[in-house]
C-alpha beads as a LAMMPS data file, in Angstrom:
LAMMPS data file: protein, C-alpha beads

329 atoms
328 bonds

1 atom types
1 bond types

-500.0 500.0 xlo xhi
-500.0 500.0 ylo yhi
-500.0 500.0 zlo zhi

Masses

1 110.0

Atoms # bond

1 1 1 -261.354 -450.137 278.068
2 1 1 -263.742 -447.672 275.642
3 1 1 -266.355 -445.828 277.617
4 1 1 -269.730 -447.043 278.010
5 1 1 -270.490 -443.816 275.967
6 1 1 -268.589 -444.757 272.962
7 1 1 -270.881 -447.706 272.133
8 1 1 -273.071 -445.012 270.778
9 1 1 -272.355 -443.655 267.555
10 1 1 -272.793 -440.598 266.495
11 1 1 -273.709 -439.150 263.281
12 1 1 -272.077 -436.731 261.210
13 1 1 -273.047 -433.551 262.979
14 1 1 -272.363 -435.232 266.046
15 1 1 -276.063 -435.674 267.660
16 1 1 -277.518 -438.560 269.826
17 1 1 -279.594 -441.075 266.597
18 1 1 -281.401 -442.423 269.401
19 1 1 -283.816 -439.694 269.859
20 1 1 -285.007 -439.704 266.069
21 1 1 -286.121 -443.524 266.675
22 1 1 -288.223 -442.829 269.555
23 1 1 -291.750 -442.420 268.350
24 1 1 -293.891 -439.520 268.838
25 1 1 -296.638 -439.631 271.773
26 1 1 -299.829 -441.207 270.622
27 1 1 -301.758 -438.824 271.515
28 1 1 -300.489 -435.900 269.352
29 1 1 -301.532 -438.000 266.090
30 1 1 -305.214 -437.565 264.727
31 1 1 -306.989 -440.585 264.276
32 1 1 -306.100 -440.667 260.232
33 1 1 -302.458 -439.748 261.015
34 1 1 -302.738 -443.179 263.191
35 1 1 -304.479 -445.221 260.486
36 1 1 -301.771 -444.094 257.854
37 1 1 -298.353 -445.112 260.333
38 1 1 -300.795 -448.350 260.673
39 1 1 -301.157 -449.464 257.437
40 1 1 -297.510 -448.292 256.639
41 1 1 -296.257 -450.563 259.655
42 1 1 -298.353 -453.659 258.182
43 1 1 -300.442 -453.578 260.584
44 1 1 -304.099 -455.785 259.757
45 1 1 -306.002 -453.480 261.816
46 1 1 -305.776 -449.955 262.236
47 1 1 -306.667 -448.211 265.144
48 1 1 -309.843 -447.584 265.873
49 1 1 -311.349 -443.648 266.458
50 1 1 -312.322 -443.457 270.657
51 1 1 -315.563 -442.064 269.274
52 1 1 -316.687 -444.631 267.298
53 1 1 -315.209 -447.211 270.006
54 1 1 -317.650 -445.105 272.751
55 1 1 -320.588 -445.053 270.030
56 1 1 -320.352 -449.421 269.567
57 1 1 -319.673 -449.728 273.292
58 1 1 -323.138 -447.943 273.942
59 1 1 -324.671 -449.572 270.777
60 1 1 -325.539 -446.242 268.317
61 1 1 -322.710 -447.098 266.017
62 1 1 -322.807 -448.623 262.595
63 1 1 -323.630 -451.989 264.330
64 1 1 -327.533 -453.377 262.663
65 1 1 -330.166 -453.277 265.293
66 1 1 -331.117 -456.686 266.253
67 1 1 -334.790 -457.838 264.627
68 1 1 -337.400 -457.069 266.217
69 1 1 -338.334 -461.002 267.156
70 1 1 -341.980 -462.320 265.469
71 1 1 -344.784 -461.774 267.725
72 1 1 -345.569 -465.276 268.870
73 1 1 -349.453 -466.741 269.299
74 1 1 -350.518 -469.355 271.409
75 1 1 -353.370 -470.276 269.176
76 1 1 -354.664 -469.346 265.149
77 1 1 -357.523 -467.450 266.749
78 1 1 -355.286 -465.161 268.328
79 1 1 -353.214 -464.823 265.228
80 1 1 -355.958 -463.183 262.941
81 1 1 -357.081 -461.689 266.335
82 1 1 -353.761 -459.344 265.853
83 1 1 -352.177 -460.152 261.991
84 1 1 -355.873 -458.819 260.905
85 1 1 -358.884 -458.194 262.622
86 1 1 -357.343 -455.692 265.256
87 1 1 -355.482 -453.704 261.946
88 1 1 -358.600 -453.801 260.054
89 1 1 -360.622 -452.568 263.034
90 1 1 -358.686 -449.611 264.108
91 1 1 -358.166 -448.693 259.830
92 1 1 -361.960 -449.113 259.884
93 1 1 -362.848 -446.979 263.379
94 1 1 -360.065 -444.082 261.482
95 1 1 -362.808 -444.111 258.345
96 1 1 -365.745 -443.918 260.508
97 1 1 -364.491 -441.490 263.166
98 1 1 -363.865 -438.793 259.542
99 1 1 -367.171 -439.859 258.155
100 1 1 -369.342 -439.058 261.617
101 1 1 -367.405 -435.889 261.407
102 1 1 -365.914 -434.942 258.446
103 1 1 -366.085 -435.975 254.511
104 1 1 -368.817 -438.468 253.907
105 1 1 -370.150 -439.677 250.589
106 1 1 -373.317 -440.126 248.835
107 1 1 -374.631 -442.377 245.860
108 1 1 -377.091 -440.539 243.691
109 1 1 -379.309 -442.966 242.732
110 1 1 -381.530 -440.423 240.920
111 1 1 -381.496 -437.650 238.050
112 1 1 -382.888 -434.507 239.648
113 1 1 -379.512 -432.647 239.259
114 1 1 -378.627 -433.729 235.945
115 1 1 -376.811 -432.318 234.409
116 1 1 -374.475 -431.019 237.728
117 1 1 -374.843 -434.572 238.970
118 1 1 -375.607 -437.569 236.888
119 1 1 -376.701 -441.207 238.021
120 1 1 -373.864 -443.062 239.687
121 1 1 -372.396 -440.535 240.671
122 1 1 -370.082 -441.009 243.998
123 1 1 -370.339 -437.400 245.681
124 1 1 -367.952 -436.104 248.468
125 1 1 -369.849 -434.039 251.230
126 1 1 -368.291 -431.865 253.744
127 1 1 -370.240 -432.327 256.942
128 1 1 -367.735 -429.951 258.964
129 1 1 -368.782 -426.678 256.802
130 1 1 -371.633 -425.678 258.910
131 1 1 -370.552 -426.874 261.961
132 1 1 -370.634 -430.516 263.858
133 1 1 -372.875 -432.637 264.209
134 1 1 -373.991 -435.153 267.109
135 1 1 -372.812 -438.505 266.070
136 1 1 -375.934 -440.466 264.451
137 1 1 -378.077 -437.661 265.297
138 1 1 -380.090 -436.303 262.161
139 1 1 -380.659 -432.533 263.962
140 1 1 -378.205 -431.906 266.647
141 1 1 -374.872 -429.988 266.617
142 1 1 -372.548 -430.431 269.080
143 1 1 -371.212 -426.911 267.379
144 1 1 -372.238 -424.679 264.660
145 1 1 -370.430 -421.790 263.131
146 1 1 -371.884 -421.630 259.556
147 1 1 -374.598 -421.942 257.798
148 1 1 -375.619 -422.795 254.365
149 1 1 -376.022 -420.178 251.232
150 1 1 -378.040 -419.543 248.205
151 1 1 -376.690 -421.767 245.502
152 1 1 -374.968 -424.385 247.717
153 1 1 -375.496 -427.880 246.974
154 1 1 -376.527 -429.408 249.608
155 1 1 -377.421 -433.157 250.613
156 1 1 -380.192 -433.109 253.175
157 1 1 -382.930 -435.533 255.129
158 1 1 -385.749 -435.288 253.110
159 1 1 -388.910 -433.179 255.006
160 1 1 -391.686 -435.148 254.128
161 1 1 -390.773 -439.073 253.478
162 1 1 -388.716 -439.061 257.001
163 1 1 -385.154 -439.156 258.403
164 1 1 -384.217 -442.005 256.068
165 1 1 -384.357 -440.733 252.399
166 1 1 -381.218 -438.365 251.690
167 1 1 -381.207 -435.876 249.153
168 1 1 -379.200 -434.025 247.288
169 1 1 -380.846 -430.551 245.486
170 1 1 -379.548 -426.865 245.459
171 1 1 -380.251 -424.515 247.681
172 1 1 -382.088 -421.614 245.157
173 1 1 -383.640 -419.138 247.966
174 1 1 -382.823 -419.122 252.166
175 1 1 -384.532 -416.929 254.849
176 1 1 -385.430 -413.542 253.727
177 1 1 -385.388 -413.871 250.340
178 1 1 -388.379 -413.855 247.819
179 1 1 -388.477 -416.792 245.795
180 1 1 -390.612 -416.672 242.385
181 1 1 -391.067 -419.530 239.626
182 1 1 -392.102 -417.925 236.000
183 1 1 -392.131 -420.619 233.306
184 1 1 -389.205 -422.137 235.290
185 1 1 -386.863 -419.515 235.747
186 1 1 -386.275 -417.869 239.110
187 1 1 -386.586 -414.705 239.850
188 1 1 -384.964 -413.946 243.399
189 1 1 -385.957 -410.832 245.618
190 1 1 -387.655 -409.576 242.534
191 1 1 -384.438 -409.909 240.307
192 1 1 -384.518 -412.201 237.216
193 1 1 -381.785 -414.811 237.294
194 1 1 -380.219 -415.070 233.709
195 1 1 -380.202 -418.004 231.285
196 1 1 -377.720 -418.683 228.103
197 1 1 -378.669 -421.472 225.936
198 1 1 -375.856 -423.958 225.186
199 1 1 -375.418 -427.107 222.851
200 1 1 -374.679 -430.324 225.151
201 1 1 -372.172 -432.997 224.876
202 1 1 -372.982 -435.795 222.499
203 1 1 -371.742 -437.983 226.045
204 1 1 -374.283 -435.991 227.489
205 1 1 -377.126 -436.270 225.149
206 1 1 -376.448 -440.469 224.892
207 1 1 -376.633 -440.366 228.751
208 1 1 -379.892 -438.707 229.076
209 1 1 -381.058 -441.294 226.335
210 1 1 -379.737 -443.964 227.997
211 1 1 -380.964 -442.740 231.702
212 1 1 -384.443 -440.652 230.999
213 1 1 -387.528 -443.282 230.996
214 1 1 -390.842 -443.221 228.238
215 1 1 -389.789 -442.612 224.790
216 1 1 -386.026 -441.286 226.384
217 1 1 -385.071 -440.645 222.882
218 1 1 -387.303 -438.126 221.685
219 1 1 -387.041 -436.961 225.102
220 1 1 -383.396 -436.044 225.146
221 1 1 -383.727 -434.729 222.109
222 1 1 -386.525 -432.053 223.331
223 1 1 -383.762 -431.220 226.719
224 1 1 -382.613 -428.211 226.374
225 1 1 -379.677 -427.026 228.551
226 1 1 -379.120 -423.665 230.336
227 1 1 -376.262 -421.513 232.139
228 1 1 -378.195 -420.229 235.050
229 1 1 -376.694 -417.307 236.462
230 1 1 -377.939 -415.616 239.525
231 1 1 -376.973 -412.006 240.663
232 1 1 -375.665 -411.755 243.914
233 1 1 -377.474 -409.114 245.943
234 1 1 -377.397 -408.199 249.996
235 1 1 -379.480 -411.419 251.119
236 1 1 -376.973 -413.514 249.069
237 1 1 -374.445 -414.635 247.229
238 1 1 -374.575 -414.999 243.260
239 1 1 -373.418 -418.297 241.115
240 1 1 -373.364 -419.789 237.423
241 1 1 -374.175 -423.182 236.879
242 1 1 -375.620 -425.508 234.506
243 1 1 -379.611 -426.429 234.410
244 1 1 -381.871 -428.982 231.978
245 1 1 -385.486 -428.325 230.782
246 1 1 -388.202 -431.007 229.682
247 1 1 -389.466 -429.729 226.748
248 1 1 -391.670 -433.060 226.258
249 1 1 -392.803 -433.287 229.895
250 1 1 -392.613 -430.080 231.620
251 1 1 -393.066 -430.052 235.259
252 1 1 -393.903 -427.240 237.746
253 1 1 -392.862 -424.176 236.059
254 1 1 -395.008 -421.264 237.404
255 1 1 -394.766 -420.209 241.353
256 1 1 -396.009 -417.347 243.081
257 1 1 -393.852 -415.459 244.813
258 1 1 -393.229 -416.739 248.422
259 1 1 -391.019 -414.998 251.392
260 1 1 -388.917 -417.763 252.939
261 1 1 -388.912 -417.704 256.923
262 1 1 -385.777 -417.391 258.742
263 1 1 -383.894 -420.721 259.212
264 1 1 -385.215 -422.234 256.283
265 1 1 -384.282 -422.978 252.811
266 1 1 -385.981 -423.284 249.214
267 1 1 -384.173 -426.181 247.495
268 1 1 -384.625 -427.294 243.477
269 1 1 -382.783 -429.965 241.120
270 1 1 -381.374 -428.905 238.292
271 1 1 -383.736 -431.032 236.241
272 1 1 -386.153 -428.675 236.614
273 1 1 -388.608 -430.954 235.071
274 1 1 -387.871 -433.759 236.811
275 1 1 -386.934 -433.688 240.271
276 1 1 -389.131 -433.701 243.227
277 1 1 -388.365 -430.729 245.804
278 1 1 -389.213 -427.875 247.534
279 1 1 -392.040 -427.697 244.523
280 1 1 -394.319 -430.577 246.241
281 1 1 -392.615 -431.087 249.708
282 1 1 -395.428 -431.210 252.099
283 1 1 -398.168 -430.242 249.660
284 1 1 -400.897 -432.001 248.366
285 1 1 -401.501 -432.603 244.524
286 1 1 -403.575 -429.886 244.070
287 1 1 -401.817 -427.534 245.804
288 1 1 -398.918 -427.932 243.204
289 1 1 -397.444 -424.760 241.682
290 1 1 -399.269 -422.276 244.212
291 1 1 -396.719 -422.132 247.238
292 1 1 -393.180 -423.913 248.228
293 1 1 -392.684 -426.446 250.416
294 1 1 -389.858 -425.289 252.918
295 1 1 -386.845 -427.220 254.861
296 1 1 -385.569 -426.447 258.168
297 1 1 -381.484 -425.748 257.998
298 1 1 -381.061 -428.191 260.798
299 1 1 -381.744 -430.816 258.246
300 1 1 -379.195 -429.918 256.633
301 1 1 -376.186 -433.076 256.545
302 1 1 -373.472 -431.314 254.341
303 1 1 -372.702 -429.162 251.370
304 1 1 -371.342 -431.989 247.854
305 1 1 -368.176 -430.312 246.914
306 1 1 -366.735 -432.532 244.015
307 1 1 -367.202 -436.350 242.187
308 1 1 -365.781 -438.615 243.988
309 1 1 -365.865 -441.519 241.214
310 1 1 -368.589 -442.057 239.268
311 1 1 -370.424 -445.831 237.341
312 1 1 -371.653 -446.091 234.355
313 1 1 -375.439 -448.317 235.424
314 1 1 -376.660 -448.251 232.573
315 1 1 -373.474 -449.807 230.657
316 1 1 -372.073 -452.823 233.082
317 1 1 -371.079 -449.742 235.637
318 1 1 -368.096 -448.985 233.270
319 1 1 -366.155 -445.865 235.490
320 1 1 -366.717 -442.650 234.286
321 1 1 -362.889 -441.508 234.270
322 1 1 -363.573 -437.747 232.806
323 1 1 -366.336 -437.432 236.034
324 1 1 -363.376 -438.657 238.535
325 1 1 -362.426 -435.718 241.009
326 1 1 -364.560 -433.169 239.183
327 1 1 -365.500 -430.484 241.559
328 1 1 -369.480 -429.397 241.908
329 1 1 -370.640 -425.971 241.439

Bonds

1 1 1 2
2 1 2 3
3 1 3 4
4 1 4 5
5 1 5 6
6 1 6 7
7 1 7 8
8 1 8 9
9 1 9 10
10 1 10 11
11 1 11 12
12 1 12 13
13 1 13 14
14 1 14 15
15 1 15 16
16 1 16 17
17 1 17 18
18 1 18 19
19 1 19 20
20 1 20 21
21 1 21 22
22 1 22 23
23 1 23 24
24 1 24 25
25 1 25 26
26 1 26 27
27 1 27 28
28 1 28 29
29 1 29 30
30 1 30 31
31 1 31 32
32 1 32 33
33 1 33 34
34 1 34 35
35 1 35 36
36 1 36 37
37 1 37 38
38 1 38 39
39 1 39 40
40 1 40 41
41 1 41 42
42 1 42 43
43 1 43 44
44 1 44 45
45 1 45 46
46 1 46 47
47 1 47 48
48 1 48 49
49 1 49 50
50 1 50 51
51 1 51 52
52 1 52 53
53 1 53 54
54 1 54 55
55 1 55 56
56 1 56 57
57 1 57 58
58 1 58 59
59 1 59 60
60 1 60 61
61 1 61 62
62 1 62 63
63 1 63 64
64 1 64 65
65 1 65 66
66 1 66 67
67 1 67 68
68 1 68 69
69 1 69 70
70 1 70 71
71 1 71 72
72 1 72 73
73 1 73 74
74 1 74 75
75 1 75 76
76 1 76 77
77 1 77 78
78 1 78 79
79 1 79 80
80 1 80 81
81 1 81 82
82 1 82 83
83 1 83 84
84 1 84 85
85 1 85 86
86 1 86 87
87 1 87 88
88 1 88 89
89 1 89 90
90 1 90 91
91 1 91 92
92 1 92 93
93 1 93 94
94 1 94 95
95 1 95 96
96 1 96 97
97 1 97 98
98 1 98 99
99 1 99 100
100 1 100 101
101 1 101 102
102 1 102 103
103 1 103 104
104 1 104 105
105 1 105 106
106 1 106 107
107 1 107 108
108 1 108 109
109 1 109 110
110 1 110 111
111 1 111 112
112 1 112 113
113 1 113 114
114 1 114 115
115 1 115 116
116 1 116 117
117 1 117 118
118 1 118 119
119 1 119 120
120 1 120 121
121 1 121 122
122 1 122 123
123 1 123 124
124 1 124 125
125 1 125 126
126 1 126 127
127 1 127 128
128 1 128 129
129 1 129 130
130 1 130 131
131 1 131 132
132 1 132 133
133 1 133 134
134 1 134 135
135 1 135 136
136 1 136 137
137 1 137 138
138 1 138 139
139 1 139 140
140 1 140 141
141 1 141 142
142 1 142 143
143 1 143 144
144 1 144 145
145 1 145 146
146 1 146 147
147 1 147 148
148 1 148 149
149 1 149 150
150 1 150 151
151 1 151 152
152 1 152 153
153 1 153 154
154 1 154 155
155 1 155 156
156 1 156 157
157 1 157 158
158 1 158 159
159 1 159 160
160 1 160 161
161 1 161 162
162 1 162 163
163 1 163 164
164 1 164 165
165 1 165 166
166 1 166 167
167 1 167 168
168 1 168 169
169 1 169 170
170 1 170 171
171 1 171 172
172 1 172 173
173 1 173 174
174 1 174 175
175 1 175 176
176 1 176 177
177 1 177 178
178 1 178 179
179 1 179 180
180 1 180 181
181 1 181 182
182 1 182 183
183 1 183 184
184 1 184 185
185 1 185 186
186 1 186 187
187 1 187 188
188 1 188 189
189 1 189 190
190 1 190 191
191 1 191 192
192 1 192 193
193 1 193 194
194 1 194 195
195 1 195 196
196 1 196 197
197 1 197 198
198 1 198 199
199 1 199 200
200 1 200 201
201 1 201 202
202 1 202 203
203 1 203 204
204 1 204 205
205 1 205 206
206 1 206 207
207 1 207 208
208 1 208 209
209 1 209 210
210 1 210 211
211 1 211 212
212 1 212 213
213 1 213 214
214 1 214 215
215 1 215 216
216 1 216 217
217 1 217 218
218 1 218 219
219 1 219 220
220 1 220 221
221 1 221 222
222 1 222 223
223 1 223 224
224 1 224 225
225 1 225 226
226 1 226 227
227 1 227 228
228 1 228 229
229 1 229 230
230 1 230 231
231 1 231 232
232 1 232 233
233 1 233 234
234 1 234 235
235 1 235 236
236 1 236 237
237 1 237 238
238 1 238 239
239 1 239 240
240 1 240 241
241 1 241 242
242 1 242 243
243 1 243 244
244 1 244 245
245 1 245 246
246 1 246 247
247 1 247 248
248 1 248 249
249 1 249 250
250 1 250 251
251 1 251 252
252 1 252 253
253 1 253 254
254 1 254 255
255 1 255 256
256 1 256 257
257 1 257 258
258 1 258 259
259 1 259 260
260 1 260 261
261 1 261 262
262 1 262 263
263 1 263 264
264 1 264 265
265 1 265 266
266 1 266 267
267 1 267 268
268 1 268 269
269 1 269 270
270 1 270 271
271 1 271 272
272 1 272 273
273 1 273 274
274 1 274 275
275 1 275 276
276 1 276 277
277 1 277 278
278 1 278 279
279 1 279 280
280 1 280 281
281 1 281 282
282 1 282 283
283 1 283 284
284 1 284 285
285 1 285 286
286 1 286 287
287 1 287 288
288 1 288 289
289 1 289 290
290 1 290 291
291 1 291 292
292 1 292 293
293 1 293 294
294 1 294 295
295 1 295 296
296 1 296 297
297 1 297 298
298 1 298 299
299 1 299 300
300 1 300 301
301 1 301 302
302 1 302 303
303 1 303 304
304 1 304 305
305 1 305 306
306 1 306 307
307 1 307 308
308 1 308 309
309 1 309 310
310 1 310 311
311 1 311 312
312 1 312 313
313 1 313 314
314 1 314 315
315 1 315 316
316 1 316 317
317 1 317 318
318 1 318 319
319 1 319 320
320 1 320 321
321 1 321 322
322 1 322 323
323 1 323 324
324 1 324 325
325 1 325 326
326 1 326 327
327 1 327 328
328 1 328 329
């Protein structure tokens, strides 16, 4: 009778086969090494990594997150109540919250700083430069840690037609400094502020004809158009910027020289012939052309920094691309 040990053959070298059948432990293969024998064995599905099995079991694996199921209203009112209105209002109390305390905006509905500013213009006003102010109040501060300088332009409440009427003018002298009008050029702390004649735009010269009133044409073409540079001395800073006479209908030109208490401000448009400010402000007719009319700085509501967008009103309010983002100086 053959040993039970014969009915295992042996191969040439005279080892034991069976071991080389007897697979390897599972845990010594990486997870490829296990896809590859699995697809080699036929297999339809390959093992799956214990990582990504642990990341599906706790739901962060490449499973989709479930939709977010619609919000569901018991009536229409309560749908607009929070598909819109809500939205809208909290968009809305964003805008307001940064206009009460930061950027605001201004239509100029006039000409007085033509040509800086022109009609239509939308203006962007920081009202966080000089400090901040109470909400809806026209003279408190909550905070202030600035205040504003010669050549600024600056949009204020008017001081003598109330709290209502904005303005928008440049700040030309500020406390301490001696202000002087001769034939409408300054002269600041007795220093002569220099001008250099230049030839305007023909966009320029159709706008004042289409903008300045009584005989506009022969008007606009009597405007003649300045560089205005003041020198910047211990009181002050200097600046360059562009001004526009009146030939045909000159305005107040001549001013003695006035000191300028502290805290307040001297303000003119750049139309110097046709802009009412610190000129007339608080002074009867007659009184015209011997003194300035002064504003306190705590009516002061921001310095206009650059166009926001500007309309055409006098052609269908057609935008003024070339004005769009242009910064003010």
């Amino acid at each position: 009778m053959p040993d039970e040990h014969d009915s295992q053959p042996a191969n040439a070298e005279g080892t034991d086969t069976s071991s080389a059948s007897t697979p390897e432990p599972a845990g010594e293969l990486t997870a490829a090494q296990r896809r590859a024998k699995a697809m080699a064995e036929g297999k339809a599905d390959a093992p799956t990594e214990p990582r990504r099995e642990e990341a599906n079991r706790r739901g962060f694996g490449l499973r989709r997150k479930p939709k977010k199921p619609k919000k569901k209203y018991d009536s229409i009112l309560a749908y607009f109540w929070g598909e819109w209105i809500r939205p809208l209002g909290q968009i809305l109390l964003v805008v307001m919250t940064i206009r009460l305390v930061a950027v605001d905006w201004f239509d100029v509905p006039t000409g007085s700083m033509e040509p800086t500013i022109m009609v239509g213009d939308r203006i962007l006003v920081h009202k966080w430069v000089y400090g901040i102010r109470v909400p809806f109040s026209k003279e408190s501060w909550i905070v202030k840690w600035g205040t504003p300088e010669r050549s600024d332009i600056v949009v204020c409440y008017s001081p003598d037609e109330g709290d209502e009427v904005r303005l928008v003018k440049r700040l030309v002298a500020q406390g301490g400094d001696t202000v002087e009008l001769r034939d409408g050029r300054l002269v600041i702390n007795g220093q002569a502020a220099g001008y250099e004649q230049y030839e305007p735009s023909e966009s320029m010269v159709q706008y004042l004809i289409d903008n300045w009133d009584q005989d506009s044409i022969n008007r606009a073409s009597a405007a003649e158009f300045f560089t205005e540079t003041v020198q910047a001395d211990a009181n002050g800073p200097g600046d360059e910027h562009a001004v526009v006479f009146d030939a045909a209908k000159p305005g107040i030109r001549n001013v003695p020289a006035f000191e300028v208490p502290e805290d307040h401000f001297v303000v003119i448009g750049d139309n110097r012939d046709n802009s009412k400010d610190s000129r007339q402000w608080n002074l009867e007719p007659e009184q015209w052309g011997t003194s300035f009319g002064i504003m306190h700085e705590r009516r002061v509501h921001g310095r206009a920094f650059a166009v926001a967008f500007s309309l055409d009103k006098s052609n269908f309010y057609v935008p003024r691309i070339t004005r769009t983002g242009k910064p003010l100086r």
